[in-house]
Backbone as CSV, one residue per row, in Angstrom:
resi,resn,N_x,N_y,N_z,CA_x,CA_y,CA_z,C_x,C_y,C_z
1,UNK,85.919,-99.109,223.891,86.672,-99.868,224.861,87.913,-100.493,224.213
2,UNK,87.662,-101.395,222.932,89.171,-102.067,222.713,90.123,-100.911,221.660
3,UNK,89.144,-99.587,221.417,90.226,-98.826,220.803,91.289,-97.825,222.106
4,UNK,90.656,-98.049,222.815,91.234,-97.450,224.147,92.987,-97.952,224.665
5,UNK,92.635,-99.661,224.363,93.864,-100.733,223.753,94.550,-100.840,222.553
6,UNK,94.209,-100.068,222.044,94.952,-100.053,220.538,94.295,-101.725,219.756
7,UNK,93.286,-102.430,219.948,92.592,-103.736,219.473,91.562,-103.670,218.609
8,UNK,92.409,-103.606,217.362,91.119,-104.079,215.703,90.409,-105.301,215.960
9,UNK,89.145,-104.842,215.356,88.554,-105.925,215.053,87.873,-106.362,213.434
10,UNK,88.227,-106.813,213.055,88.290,-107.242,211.318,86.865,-108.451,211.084
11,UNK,85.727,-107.677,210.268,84.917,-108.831,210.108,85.085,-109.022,208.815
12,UNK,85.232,-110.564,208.112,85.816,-110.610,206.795,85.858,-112.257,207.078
13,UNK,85.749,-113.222,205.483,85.903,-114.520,205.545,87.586,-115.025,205.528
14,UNK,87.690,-115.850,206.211,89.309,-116.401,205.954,89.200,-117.741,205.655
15,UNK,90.245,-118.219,204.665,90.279,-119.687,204.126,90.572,-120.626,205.248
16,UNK,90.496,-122.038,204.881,90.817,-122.327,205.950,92.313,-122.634,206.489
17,UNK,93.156,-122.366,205.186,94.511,-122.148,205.296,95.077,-121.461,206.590
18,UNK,94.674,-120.584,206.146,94.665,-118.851,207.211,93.928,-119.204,208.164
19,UNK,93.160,-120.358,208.099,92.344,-120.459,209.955,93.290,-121.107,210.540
20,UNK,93.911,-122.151,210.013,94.739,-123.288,210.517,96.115,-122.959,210.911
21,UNK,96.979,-121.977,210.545,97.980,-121.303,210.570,97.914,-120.098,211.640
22,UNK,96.798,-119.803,212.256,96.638,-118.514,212.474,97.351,-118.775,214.538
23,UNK,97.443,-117.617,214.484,98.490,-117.910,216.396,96.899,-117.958,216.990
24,UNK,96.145,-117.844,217.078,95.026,-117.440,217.924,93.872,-117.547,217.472
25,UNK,92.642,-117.729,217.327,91.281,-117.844,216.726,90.544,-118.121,218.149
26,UNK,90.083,-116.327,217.983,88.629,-116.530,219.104,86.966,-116.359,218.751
27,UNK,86.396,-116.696,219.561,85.034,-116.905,219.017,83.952,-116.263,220.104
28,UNK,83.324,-115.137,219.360,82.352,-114.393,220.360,80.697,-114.826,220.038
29,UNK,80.145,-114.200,221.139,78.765,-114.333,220.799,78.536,-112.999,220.755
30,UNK,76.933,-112.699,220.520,76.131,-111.589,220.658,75.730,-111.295,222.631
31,UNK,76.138,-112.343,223.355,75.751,-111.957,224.975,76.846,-111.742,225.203
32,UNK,77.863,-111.532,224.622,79.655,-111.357,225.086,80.490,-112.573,225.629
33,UNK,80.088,-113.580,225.643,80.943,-114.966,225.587,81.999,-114.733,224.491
34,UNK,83.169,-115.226,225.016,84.502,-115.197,224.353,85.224,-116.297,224.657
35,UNK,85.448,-117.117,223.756,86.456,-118.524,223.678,87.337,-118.222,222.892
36,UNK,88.397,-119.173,222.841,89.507,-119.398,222.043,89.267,-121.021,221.444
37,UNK,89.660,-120.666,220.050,89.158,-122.136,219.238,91.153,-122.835,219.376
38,UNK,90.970,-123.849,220.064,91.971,-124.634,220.562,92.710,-125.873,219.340
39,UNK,92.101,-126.320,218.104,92.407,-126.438,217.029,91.485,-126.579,215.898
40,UNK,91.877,-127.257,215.164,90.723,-127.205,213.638,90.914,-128.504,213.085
41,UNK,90.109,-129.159,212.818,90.290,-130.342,212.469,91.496,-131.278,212.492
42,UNK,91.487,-131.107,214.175,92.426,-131.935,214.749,93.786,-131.386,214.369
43,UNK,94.020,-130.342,214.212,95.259,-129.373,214.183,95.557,-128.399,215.124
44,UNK,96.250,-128.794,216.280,96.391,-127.435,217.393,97.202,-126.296,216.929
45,UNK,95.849,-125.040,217.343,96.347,-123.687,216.854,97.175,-122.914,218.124
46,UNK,98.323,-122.879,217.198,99.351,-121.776,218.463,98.333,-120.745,218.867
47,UNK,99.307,-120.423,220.285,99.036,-118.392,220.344,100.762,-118.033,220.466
48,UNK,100.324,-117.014,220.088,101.689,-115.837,220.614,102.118,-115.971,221.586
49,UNK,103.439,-115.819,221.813,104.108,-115.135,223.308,102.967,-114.347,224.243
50,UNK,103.429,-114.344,225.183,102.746,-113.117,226.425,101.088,-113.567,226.471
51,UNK,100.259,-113.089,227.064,98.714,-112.997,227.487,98.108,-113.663,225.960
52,UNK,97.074,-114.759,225.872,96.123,-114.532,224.928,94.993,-113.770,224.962
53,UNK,95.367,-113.345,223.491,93.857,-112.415,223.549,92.493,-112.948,223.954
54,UNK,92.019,-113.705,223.852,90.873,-113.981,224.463,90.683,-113.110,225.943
55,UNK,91.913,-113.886,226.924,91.877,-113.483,227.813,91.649,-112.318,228.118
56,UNK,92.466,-111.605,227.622,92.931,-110.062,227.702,90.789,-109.570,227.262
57,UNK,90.449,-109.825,226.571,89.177,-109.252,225.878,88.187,-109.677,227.192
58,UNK,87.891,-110.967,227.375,87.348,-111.169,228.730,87.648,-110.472,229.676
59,UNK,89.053,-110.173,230.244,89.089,-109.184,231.073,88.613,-108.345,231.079
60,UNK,88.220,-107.099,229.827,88.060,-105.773,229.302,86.483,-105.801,229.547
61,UNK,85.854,-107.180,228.893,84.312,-107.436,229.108,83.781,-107.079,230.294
62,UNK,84.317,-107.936,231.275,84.230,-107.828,232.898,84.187,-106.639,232.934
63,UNK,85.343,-105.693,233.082,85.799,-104.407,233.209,84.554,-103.657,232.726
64,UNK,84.260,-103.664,231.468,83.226,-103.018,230.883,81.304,-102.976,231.938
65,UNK,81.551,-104.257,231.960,79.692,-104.869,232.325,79.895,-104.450,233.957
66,UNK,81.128,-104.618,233.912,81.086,-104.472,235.999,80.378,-105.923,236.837
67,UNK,80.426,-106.829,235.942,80.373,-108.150,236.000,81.434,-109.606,235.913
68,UNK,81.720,-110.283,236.899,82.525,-111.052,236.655,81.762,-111.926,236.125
69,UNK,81.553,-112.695,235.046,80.371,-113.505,234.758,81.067,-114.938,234.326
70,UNK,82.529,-114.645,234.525,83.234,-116.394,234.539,83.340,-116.954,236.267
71,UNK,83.312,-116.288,237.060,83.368,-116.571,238.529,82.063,-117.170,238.340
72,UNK,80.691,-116.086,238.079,79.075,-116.856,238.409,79.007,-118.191,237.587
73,UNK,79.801,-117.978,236.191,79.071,-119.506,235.366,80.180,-120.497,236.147
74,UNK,81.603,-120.872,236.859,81.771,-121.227,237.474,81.427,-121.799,238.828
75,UNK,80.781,-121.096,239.766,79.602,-121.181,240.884,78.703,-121.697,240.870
76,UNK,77.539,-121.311,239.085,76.864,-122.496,238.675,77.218,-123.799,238.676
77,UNK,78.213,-123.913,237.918,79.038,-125.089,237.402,78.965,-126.067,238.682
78,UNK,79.273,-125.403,239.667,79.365,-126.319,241.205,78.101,-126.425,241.832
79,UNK,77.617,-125.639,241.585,76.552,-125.670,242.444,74.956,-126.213,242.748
């Protein structure tokens, strides 16, 4: 699916230099939950121009499962 997008995925440790500097830092689970880490010890992390990836990957998830599953945990949320 994300080579279909031209989207690496790199598993490997980074300092926390390179965490703190970085345009974007997202965070998955093993059930396919996908966040974006918003800063680091009280340091807000940019993103890039155009769409964040998070987003873009959540979309693809959906796409994939044939599940909207941010609409249902939303619905929960209210309900």
């Amino acid at each position: 699916m994300l080579k279909k997008k031209n989207i690496q995925i790199q598993y490997r440790d980074i300092d926390p230099k390179e965490f703190a500097s970085a345009s974007e830092v997202i965070l998955t689970c093993s059930t396919g939950g996908v966040w974006s880490a918003r800063s680091i010890n009280g340091t807000r992390i940019g993103w890039d121009n155009g769409q964040p990836k998070w987003r873009l990957l959540t979309d693809l998830w959906k796409t994939h499962v044939g599940i909207d599953f941010v609409e249902q945990a939303a619905k929960r949320a209210v309900g």
